[in-house]
PDB file of N, CA, C, O and CB in Angstrom:
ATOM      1  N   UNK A   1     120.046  89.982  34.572  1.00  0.00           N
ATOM      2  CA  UNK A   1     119.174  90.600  33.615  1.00  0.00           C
ATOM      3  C   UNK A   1     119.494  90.116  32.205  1.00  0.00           C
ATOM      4  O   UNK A   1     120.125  90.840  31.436  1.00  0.00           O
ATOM      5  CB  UNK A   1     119.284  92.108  33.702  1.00  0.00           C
ATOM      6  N   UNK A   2     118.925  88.491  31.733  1.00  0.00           N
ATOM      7  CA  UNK A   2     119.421  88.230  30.331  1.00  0.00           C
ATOM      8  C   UNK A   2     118.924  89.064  29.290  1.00  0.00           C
ATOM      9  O   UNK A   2     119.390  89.351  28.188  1.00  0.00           O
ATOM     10  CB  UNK A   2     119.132  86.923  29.932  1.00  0.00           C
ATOM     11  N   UNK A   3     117.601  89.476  30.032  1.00  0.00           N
ATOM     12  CA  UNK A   3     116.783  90.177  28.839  1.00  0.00           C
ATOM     13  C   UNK A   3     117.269  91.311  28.740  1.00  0.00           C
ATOM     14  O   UNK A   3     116.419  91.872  28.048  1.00  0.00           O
ATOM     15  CB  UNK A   3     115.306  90.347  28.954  1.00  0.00           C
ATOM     16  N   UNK A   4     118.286  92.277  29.010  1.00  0.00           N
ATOM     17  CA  UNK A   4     118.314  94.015  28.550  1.00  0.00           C
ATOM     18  C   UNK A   4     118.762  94.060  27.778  1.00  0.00           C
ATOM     19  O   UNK A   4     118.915  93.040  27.105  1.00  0.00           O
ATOM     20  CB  UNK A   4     118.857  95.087  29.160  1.00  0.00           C
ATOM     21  N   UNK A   5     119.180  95.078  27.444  1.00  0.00           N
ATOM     22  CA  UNK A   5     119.185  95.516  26.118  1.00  0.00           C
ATOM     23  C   UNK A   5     119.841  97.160  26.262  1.00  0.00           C
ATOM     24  O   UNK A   5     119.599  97.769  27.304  1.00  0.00           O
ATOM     25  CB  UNK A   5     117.526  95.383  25.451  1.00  0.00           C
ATOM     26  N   UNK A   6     120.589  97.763  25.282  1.00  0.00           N
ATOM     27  CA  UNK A   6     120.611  99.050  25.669  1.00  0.00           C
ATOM     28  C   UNK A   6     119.901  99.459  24.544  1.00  0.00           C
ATOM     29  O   UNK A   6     120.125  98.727  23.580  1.00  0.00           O
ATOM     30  CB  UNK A   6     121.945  99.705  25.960  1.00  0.00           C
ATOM     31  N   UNK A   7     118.850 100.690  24.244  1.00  0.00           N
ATOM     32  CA  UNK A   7     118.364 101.389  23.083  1.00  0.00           C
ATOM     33  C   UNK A   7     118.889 102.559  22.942  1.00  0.00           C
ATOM     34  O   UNK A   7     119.081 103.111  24.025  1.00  0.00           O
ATOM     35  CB  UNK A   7     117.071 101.549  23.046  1.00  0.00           C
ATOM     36  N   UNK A   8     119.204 103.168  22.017  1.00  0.00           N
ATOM     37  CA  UNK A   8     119.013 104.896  21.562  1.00  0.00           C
ATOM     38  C   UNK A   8     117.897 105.264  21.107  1.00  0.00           C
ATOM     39  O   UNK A   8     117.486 104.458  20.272  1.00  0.00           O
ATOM     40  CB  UNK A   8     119.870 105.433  20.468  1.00  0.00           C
ATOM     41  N   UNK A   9     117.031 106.359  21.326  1.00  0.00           N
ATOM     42  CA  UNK A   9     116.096 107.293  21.322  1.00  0.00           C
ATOM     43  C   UNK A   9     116.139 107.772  20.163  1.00  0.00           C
ATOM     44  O   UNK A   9     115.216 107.759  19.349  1.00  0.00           O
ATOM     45  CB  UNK A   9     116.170 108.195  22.231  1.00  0.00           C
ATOM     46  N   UNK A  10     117.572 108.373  19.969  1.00  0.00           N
ATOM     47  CA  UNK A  10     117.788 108.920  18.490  1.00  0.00           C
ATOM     48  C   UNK A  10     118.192 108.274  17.680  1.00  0.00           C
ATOM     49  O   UNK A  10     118.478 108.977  16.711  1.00  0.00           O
ATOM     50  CB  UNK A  10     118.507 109.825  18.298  1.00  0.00           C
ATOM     51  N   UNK A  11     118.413 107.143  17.500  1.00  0.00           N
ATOM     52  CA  UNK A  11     118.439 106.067  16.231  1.00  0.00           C
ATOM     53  C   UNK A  11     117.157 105.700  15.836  1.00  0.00           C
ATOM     54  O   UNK A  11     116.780 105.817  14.670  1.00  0.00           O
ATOM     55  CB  UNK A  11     119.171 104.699  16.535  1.00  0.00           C
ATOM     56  N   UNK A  12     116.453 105.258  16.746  1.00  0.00           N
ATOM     57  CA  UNK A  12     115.196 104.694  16.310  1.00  0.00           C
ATOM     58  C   UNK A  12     114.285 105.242  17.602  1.00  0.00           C
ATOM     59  O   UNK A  12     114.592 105.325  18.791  1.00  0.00           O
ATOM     60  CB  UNK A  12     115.260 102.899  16.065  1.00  0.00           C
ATOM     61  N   UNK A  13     113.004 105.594  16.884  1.00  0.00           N
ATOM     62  CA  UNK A  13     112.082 106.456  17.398  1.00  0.00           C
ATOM     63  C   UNK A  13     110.856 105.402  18.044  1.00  0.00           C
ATOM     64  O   UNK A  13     109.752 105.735  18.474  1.00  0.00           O
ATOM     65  CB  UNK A  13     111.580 107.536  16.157  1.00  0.00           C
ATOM     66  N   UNK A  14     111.517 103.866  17.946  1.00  0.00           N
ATOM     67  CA  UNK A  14     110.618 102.968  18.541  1.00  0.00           C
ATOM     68  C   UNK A  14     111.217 102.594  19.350  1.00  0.00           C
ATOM     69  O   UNK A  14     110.438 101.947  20.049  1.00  0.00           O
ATOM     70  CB  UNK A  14     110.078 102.028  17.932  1.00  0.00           C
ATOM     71  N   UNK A  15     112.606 102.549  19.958  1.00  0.00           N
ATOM     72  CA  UNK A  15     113.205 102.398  20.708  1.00  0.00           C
ATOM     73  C   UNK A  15     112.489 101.792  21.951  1.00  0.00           C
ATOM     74  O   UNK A  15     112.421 100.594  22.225  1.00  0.00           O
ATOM     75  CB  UNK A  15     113.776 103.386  20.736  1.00  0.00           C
ATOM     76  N   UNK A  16     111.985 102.799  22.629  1.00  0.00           N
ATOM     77  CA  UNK A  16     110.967 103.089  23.716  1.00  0.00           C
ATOM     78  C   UNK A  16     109.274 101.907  23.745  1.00  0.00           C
ATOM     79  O   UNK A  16     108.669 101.418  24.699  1.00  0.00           O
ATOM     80  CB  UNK A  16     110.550 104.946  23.330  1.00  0.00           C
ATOM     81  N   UNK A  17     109.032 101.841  22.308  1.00  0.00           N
ATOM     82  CA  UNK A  17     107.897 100.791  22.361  1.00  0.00           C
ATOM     83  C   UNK A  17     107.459  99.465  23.106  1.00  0.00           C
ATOM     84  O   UNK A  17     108.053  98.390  23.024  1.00  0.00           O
ATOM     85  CB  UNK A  17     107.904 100.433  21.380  1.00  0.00           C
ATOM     86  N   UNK A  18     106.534  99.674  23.707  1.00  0.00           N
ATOM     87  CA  UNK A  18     106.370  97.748  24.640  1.00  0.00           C
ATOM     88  C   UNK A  18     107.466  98.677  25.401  1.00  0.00           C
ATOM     89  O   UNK A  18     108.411  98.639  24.613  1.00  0.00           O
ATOM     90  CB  UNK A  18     107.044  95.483  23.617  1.00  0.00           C
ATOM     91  N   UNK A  19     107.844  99.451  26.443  1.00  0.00           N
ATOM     92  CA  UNK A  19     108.197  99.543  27.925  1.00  0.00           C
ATOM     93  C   UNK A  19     107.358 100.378  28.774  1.00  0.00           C
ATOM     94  O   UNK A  19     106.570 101.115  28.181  1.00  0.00           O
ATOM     95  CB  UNK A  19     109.527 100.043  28.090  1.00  0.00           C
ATOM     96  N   UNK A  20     107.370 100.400  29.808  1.00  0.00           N
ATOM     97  CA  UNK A  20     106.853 101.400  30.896  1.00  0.00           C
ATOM     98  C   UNK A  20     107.560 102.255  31.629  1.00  0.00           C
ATOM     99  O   UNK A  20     107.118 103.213  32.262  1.00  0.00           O
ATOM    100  CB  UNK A  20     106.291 100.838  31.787  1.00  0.00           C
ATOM    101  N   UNK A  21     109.215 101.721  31.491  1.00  0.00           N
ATOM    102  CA  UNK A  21     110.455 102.299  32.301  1.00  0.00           C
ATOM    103  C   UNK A  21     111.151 102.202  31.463  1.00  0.00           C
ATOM    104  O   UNK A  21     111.013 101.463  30.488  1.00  0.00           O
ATOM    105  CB  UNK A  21     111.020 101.745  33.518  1.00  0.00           C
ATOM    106  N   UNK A  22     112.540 103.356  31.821  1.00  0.00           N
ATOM    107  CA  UNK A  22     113.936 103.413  31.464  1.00  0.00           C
ATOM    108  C   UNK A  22     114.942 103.934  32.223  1.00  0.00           C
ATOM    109  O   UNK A  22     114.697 104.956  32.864  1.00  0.00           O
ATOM    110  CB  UNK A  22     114.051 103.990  30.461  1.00  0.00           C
ATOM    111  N   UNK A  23     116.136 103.386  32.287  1.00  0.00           N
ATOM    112  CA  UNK A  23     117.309 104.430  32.496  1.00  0.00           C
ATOM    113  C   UNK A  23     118.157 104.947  31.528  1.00  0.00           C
ATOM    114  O   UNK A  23     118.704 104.428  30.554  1.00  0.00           O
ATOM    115  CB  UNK A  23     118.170 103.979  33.302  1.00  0.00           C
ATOM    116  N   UNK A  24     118.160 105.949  31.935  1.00  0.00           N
ATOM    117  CA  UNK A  24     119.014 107.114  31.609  1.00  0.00           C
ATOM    118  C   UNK A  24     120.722 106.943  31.493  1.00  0.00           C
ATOM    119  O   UNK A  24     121.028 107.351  32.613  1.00  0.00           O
ATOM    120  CB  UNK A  24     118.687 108.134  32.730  1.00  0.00           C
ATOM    121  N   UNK A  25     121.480 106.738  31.102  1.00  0.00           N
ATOM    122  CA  UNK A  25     122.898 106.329  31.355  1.00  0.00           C
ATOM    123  C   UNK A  25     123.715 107.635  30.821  1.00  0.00           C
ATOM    124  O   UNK A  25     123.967 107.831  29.632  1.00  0.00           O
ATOM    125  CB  UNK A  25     123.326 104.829  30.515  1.00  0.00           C
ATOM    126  N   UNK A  26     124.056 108.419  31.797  1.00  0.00           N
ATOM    127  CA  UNK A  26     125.122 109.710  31.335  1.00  0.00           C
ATOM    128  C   UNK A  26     126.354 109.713  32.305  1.00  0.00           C
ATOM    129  O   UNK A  26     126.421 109.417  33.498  1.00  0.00           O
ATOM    130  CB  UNK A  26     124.332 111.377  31.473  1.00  0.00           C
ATOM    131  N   UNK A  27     127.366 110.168  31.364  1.00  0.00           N
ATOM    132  CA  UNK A  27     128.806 109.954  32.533  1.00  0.00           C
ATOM    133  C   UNK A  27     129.556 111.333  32.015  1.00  0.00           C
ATOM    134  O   UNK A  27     129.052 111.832  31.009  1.00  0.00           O
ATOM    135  CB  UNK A  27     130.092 108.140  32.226  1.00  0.00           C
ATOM    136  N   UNK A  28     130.262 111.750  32.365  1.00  0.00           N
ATOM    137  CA  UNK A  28     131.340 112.607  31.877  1.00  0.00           C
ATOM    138  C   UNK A  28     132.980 112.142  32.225  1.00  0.00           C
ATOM    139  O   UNK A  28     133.367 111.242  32.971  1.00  0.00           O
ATOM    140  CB  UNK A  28     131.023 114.031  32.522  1.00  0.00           C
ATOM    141  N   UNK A  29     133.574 112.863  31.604  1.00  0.00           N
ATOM    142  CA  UNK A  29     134.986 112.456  31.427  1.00  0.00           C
ATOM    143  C   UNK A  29     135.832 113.427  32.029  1.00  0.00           C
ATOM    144  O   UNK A  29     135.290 114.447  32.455  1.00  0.00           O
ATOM    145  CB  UNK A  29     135.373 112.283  30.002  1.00  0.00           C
ATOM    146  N   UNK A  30     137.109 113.291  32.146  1.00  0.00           N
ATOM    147  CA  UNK A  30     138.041 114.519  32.183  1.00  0.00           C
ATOM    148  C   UNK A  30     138.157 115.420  30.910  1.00  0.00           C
ATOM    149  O   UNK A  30     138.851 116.426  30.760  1.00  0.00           O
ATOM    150  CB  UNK A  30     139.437 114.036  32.485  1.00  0.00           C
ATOM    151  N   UNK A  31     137.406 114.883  30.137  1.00  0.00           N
ATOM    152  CA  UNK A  31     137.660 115.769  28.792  1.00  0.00           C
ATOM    153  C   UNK A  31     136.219 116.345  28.398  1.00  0.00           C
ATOM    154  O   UNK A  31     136.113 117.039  27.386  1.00  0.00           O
ATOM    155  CB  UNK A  31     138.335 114.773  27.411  1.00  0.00           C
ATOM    156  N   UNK A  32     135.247 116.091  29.103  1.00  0.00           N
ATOM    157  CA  UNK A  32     133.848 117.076  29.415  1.00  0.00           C
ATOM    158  C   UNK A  32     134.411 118.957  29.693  1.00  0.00           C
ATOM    159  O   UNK A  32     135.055 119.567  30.547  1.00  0.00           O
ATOM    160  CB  UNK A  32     132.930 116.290  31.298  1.00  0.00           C
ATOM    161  N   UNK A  33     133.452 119.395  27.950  1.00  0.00           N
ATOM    162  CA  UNK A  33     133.879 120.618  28.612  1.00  0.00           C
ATOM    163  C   UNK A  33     132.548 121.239  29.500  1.00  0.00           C
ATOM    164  O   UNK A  33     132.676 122.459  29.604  1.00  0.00           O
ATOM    165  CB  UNK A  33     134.448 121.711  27.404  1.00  0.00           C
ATOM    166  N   UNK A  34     131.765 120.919  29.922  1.00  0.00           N
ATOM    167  CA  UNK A  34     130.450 121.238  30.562  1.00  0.00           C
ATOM    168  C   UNK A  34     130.647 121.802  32.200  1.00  0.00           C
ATOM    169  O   UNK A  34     130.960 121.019  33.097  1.00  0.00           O
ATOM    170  CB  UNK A  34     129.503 119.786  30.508  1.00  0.00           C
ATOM    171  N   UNK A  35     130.486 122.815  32.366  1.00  0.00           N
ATOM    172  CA  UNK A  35     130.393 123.128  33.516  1.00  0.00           C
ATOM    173  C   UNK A  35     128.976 123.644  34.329  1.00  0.00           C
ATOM    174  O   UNK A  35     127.849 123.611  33.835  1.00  0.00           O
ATOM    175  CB  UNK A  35     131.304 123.933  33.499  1.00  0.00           C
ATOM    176  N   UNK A  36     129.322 124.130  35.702  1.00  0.00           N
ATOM    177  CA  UNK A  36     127.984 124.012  36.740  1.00  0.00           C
ATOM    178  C   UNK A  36     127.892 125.527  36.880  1.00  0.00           C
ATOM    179  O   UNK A  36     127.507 126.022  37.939  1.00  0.00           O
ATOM    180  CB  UNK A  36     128.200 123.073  38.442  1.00  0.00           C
ATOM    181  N   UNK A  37     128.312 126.432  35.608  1.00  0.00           N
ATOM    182  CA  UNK A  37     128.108 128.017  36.048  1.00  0.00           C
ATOM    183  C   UNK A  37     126.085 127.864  36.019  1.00  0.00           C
ATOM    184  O   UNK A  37     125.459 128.324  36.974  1.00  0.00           O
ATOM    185  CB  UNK A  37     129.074 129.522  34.427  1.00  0.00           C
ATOM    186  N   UNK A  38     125.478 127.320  35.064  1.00  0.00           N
ATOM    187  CA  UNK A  38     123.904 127.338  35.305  1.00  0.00           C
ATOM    188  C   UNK A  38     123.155 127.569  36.817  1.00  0.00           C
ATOM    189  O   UNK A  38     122.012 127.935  37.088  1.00  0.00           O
ATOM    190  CB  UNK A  38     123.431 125.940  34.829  1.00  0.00           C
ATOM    191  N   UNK A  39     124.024 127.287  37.469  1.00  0.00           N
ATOM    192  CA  UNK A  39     123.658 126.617  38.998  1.00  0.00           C
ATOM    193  C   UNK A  39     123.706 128.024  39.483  1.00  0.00           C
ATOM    194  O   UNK A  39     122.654 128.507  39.901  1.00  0.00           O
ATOM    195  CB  UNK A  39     124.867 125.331  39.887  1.00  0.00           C
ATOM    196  N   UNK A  40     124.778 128.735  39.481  1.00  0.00           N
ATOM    197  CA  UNK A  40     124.873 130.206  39.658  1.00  0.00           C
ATOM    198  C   UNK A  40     124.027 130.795  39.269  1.00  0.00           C
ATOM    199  O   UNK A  40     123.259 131.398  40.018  1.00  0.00           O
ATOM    200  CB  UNK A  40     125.778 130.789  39.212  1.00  0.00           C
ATOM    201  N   UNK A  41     123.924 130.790  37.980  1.00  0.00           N
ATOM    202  CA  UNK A  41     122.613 131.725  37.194  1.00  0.00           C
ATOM    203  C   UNK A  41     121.357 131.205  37.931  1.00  0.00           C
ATOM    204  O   UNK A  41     120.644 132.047  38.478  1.00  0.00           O
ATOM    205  CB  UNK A  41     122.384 131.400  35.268  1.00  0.00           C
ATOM    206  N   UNK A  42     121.082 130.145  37.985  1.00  0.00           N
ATOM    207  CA  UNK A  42     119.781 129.548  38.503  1.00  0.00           C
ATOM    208  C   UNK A  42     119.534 130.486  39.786  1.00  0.00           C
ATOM    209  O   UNK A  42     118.601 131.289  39.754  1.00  0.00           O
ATOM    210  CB  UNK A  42     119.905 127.804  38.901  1.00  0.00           C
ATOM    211  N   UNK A  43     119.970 130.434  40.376  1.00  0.00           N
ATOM    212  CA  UNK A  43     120.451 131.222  41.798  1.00  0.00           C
ATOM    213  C   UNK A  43     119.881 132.366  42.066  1.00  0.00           C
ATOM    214  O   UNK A  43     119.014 132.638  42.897  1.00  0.00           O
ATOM    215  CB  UNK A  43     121.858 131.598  41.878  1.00  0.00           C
ATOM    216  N   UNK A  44     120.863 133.533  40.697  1.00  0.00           N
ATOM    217  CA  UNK A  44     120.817 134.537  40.651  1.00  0.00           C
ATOM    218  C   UNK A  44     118.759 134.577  39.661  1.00  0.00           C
ATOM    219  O   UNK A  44     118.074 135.600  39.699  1.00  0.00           O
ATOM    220  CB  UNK A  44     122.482 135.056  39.957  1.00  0.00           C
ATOM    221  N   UNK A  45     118.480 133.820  39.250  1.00  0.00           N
ATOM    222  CA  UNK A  45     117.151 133.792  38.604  1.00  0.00           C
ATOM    223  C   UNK A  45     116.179 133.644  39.547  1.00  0.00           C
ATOM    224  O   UNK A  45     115.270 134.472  39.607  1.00  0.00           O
ATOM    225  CB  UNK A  45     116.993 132.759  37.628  1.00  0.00           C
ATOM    226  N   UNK A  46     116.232 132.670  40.330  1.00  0.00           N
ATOM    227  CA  UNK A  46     115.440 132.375  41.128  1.00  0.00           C
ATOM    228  C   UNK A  46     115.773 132.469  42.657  1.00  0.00           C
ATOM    229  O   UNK A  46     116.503 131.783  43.373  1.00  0.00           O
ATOM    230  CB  UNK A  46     115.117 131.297  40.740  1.00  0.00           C
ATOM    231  N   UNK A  47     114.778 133.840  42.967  1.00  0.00           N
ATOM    232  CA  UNK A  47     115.548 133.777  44.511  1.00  0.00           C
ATOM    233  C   UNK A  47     114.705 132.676  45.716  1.00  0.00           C
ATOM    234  O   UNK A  47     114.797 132.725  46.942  1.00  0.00           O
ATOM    235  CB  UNK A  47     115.495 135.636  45.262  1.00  0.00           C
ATOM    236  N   UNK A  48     114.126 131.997  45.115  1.00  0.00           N
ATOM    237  CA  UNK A  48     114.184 130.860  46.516  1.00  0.00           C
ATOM    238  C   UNK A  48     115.464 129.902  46.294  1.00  0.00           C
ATOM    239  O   UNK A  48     115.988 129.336  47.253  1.00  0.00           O
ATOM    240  CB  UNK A  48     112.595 129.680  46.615  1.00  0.00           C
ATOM    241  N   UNK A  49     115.878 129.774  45.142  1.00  0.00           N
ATOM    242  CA  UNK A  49     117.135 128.741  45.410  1.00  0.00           C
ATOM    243  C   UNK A  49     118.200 129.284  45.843  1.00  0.00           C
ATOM    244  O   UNK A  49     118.959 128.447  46.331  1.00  0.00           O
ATOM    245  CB  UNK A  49     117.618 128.011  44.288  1.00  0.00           C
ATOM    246  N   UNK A  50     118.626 130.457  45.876  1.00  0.00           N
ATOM    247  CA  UNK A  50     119.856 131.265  46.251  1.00  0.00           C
ATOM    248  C   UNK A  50     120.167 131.035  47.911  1.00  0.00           C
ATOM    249  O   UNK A  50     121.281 130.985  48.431  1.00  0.00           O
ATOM    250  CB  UNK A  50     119.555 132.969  45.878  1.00  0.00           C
ATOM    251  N   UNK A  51     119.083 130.932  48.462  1.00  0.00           N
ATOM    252  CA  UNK A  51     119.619 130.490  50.007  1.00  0.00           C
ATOM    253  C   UNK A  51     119.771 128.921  49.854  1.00  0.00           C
ATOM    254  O   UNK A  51     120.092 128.504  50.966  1.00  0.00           O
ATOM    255  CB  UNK A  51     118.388 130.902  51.419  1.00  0.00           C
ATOM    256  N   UNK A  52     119.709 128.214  49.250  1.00  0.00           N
ATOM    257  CA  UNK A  52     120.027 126.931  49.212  1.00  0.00           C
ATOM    258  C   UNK A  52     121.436 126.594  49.221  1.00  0.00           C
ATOM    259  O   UNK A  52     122.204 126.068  50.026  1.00  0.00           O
ATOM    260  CB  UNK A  52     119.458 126.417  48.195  1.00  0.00           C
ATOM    261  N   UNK A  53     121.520 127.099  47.992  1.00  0.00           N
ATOM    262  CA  UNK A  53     123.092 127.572  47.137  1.00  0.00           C
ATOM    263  C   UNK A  53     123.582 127.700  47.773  1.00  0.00           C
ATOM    264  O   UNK A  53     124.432 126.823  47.927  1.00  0.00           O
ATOM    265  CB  UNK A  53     123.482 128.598  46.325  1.00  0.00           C
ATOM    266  N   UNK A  54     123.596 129.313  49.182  1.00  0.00           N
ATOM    267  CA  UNK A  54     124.445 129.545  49.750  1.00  0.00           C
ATOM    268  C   UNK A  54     124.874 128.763  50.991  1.00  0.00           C
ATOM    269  O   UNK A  54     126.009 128.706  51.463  1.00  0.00           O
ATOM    270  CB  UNK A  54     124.270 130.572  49.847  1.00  0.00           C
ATOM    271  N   UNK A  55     123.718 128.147  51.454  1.00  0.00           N
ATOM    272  CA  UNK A  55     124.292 127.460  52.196  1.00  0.00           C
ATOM    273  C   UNK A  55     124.671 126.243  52.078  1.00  0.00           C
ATOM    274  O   UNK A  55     124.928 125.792  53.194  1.00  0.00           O
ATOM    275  CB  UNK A  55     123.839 127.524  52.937  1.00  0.00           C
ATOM    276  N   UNK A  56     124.844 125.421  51.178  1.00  0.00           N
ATOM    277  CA  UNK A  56     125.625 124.447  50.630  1.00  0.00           C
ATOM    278  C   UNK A  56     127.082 125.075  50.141  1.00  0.00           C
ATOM    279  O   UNK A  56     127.998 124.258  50.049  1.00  0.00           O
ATOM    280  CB  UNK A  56     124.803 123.797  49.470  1.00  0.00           C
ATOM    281  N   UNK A  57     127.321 126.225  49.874  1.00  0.00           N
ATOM    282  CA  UNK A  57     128.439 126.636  49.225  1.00  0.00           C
ATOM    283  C   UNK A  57     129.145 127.098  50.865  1.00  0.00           C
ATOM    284  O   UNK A  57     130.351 126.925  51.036  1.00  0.00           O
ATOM    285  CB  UNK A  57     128.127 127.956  47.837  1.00  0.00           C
ATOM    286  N   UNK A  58     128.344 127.636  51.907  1.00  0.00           N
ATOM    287  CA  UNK A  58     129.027 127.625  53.271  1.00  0.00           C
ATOM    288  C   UNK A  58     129.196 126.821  53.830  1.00  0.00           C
ATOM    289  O   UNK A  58     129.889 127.003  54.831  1.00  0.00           O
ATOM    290  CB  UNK A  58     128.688 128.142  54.061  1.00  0.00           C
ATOM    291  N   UNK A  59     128.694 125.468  53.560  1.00  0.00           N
ATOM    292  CA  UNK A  59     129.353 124.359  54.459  1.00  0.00           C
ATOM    293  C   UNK A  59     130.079 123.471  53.409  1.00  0.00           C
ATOM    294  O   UNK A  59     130.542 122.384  53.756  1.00  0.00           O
ATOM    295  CB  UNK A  59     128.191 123.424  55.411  1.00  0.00           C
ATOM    296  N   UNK A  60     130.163 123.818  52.409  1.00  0.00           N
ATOM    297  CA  UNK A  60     131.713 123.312  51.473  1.00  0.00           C
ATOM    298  C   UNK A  60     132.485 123.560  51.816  1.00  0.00           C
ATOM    299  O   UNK A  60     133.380 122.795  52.174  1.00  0.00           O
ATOM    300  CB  UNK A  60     132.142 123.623  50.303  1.00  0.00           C
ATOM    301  N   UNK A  61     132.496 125.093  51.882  1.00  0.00           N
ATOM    302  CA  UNK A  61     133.580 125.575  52.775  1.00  0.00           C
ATOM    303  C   UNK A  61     133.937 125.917  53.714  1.00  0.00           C
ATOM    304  O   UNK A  61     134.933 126.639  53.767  1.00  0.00           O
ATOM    305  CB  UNK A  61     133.917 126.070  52.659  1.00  0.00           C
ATOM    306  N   UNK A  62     133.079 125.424  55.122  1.00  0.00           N
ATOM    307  CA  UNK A  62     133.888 125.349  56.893  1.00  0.00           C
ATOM    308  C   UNK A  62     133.973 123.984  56.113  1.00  0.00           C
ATOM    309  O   UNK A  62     135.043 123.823  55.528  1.00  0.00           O
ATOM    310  CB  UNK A  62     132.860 125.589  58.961  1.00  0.00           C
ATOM    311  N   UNK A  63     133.019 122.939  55.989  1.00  0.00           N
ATOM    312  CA  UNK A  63     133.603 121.323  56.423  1.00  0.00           C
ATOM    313  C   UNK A  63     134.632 120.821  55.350  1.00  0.00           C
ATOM    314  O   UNK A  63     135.196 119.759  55.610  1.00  0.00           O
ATOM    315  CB  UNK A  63     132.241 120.051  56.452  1.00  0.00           C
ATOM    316  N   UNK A  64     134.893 121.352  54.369  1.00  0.00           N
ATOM    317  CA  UNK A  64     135.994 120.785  53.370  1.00  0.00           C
ATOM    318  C   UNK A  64     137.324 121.859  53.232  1.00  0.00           C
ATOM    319  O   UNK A  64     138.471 121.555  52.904  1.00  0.00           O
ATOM    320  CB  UNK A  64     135.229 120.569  51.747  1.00  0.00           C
ATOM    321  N   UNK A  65     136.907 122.930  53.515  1.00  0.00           N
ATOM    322  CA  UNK A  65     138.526 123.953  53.141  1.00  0.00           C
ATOM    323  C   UNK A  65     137.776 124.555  51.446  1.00  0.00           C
ATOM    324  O   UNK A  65     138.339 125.461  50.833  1.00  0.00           O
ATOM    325  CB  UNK A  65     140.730 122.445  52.829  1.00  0.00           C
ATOM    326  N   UNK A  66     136.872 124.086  51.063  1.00  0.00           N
ATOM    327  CA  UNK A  66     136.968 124.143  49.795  1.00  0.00           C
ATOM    328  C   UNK A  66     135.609 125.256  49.205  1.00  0.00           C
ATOM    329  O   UNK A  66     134.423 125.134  49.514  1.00  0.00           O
ATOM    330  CB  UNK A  66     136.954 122.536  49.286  1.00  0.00           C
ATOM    331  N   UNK A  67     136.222 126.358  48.260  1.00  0.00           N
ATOM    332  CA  UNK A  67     135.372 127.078  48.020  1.00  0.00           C
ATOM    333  C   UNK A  67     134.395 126.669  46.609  1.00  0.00           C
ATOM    334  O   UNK A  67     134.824 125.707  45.972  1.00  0.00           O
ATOM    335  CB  UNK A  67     136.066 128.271  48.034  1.00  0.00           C
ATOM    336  N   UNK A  68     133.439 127.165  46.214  1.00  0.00           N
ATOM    337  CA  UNK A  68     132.658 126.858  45.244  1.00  0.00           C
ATOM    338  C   UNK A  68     132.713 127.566  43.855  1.00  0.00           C
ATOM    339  O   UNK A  68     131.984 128.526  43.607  1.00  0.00           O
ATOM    340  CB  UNK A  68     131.537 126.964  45.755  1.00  0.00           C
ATOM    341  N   UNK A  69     133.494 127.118  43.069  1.00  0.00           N
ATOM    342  CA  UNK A  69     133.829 127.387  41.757  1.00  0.00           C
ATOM    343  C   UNK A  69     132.795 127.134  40.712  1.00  0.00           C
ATOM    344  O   UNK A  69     133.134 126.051  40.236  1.00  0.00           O
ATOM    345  CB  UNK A  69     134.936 126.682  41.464  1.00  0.00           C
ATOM    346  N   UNK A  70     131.855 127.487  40.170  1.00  0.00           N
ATOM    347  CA  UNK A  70     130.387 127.066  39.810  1.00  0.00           C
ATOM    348  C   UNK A  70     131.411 126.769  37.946  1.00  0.00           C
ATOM    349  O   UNK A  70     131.505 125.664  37.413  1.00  0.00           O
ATOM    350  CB  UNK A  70     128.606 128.797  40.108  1.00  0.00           C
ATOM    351  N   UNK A  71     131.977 128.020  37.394  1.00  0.00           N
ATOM    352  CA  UNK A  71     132.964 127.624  36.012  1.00  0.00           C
ATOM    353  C   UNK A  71     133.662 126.645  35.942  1.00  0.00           C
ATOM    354  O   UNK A  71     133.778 125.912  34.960  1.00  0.00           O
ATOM    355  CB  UNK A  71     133.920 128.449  35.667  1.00  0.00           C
ATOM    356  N   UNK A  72     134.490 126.485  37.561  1.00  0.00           N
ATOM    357  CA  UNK A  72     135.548 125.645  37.164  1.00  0.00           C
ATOM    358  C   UNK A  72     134.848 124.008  37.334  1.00  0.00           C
ATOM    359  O   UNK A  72     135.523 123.043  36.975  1.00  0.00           O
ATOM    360  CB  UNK A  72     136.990 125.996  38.198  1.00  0.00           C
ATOM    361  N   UNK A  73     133.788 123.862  37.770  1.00  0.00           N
ATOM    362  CA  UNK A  73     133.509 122.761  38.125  1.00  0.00           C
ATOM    363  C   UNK A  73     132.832 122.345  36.858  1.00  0.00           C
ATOM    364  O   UNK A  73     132.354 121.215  36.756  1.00  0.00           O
ATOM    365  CB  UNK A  73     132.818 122.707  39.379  1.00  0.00           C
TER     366      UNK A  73
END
């Protein structure tokens, strides 16, 4: 890909001009303080996702040992 390029959105508001597509590039760190409590709330907001939730959070924990920490994650 000789031609890419990376742009910011918020530097320049033409950034985006002459394309049809983009990606998105986000990462976090060990030093991200952002956590997945939303996912909980979402849950508790919306009850069609709450059986989703739960059962992804029950087979975290038979197939991994591992329970679902929505803060700590």
């Amino acid at each position: 890909m000789p031609n890419s390029t990376v742009s910011y959105a918020w530097r320049d508001r033409d950034a985006a001009k002459g394309y049809r597509a983009g990606v998105s590039l986000h990462s976090h760190t060990n030093q991200s303080h952002e956590t997945l409590d939303f996912l909980a709330n979402l849950g508790n907001q919306y009850p069609l996702i709450r059986p989703l939730l739960s059962r992804l959070e029950t087979r975290s924990e038979a197939n991994l040992g591992v329970r679902v920490n929505y803060a700590a994650s």
